[in-house]
C-alpha positions in Angstrom: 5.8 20.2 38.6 3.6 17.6 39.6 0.7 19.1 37.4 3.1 18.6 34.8 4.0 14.8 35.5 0.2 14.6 35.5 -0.1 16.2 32.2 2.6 13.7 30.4 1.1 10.3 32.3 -2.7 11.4 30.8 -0.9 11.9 27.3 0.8 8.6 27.4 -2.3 6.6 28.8 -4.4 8.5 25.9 -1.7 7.4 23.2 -1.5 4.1 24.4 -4.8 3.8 24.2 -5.6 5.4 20.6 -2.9 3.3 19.5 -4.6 -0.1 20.5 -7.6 0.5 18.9 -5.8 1.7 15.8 -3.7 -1.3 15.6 -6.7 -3.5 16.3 -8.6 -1.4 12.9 -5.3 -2.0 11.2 -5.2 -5.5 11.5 -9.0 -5.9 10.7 -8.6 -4.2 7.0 -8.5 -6.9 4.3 -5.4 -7.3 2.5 -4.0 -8.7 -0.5 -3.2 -11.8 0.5 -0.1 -13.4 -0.4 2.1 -16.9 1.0 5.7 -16.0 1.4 7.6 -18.6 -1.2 11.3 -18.1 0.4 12.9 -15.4 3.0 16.1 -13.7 1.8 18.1 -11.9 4.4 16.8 -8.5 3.2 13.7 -9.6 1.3 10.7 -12.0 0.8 9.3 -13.7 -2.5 6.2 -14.2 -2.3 2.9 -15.6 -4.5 0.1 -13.0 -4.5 -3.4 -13.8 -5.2 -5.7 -12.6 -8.3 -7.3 -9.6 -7.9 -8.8 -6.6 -8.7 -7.8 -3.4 -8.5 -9.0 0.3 -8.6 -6.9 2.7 -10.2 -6.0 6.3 -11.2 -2.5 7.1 -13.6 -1.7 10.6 -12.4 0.6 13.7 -13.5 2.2 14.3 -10.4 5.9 13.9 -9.3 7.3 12.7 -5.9 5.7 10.3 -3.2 4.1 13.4 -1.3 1.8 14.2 -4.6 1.6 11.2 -5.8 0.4 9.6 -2.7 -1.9 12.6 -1.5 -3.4 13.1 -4.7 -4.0 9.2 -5.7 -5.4 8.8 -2.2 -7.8 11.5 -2.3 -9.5 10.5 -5.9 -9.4 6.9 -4.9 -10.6 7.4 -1.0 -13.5 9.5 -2.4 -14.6 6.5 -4.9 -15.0 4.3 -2.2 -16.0 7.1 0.5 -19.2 7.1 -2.0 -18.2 9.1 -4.9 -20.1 6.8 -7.5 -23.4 6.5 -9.1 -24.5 4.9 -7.0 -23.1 6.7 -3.4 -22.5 3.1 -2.7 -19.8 2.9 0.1 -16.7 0.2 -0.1 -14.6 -1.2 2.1 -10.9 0.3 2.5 -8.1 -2.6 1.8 -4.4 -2.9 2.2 -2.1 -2.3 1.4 -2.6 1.0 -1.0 0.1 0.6 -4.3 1.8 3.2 -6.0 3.9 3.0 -9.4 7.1 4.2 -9.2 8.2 5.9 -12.0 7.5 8.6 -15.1 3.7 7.9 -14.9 2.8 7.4 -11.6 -0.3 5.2 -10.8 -2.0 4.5 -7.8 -4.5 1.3 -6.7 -6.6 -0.1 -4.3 -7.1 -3.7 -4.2 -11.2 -4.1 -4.7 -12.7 -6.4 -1.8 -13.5 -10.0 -1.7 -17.0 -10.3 -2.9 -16.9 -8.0 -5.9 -17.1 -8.8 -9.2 -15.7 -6.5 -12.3 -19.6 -6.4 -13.1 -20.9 -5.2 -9.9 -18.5 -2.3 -8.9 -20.5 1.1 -9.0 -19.2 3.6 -11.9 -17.1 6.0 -10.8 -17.8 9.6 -11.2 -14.3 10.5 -11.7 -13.7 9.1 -15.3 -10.2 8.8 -14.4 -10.5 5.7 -12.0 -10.2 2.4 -14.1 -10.4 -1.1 -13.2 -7.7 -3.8 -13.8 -7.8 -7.1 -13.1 -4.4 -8.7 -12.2 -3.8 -12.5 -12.4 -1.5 -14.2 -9.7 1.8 -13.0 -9.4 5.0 -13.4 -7.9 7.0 -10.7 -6.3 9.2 -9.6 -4.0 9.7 -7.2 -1.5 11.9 -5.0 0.4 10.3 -3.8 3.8 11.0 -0.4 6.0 9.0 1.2 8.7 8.5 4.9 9.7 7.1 7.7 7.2 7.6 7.2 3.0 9.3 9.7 1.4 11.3 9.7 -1.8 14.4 9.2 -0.2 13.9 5.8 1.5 12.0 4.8 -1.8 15.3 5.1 -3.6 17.4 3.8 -1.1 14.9 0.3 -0.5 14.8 0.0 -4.0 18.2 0.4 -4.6 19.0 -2.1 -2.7 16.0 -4.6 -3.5 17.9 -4.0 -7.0 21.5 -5.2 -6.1 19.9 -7.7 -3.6 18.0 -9.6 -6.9 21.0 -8.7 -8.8 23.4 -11.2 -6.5 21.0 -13.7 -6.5 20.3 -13.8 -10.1 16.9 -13.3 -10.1 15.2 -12.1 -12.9 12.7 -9.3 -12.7 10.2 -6.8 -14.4 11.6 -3.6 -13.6 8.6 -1.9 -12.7 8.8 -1.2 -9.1 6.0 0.1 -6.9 5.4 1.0 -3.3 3.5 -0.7 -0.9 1.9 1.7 2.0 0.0 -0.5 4.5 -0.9 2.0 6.9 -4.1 5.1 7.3 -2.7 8.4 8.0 -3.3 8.7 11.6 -1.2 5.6 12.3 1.8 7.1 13.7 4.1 4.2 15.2 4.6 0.5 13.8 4.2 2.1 10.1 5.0 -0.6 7.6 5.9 0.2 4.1 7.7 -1.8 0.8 9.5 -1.7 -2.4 8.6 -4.4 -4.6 8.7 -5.7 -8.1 7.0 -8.5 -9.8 9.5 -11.3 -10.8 10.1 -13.7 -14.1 10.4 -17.7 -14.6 11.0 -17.1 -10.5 11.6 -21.4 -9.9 
């Protein structure tokens, strides 16, 4: 018994632990930045900064293929899988396209131009420049799946609707978090807006 009480005090010192110098790593990944124009009661519009962007469209269906096949090409780009094995910082958060062709990005850091990037091997990765935009955004914590997709942007939908404001349609997920993060996950619906005043 007492080996056992041991036992669960080690585990919750080692997970306390792991998790501080997650969080800390976390916080210390570059982001797209953003200021927040005006707080709804269930959502934020906000003005996002020009930037580019790495991307891959893929054939896959669902959040768990999309997102695990997206990451993979993408991670591997800037894990070194370029002419020249060059390796590039990883930024948040990671976007995903919801919808019948699913696309996945990674915002390119600060310091790159669309000139300098290394070539990708995998001829599928593109890069896109996106000017400023305004969008909001629906958040949720915990583990993505297809089911709290729909039901965030269901109601990011109806919450835009009673407020009259006009938007693109195209949604897309917002993961902010690595894999091994396991508490204080922090995901979002989102959807860029039109003549938002």
């Amino acid at each position: 018994m007492k080996t056992t009480l041991i036992f669960i005090l080690i585990l919750f010192v080692v997970i306390f632990i792991s998790k501080g110098i997650i969080s800390k790593n976390t916080k210390r990944t570059e982001q797209h930045r953003y200021t927040v124009i005006k707080s709804y009661s269930k959502f934020e519009v906000r003005r996002y900064e020009k930037a580019i962007f790495t991307s891959v469209k893929l054939n896959t269906e669902g959040y768990k293929e999309t997102s695990s096949s997206g990451f993979k090409i993408l991670a591997g780009y800037i894990f070194g899988d370029n002419k020249t094995n060059e390796k590039i910082a990883m930024t948040s958060p990671v976007k995903m396209e919801i919808g019948s062709t699913p696309k996945m990005s990674f915002m390119v850091p600060k310091g790159y131009s669309m000139n300098d990037l290394p070539d990708p091997n995998n001829k599928n990765l593109v890069f896109e420049m996106q000017e400023e935009k305004i969008i909001a955004a629906i958040q949720f914590d915990g583990w993505a799946n297809d089911e709290k997709i729909e039901q965030f942007l269901s109601i990011l939908k109806n919450e835009l609707a009673k407020e009259k404001i006009v938007h693109t349609n195209n949604f897309f997920f917002l993961g902010y978090n690595p894999p091994f993060d396991l508490i204080d996950r922090r995901n979002e619906v989102a959807v860029e807006l039109l003549n938002y005043e």
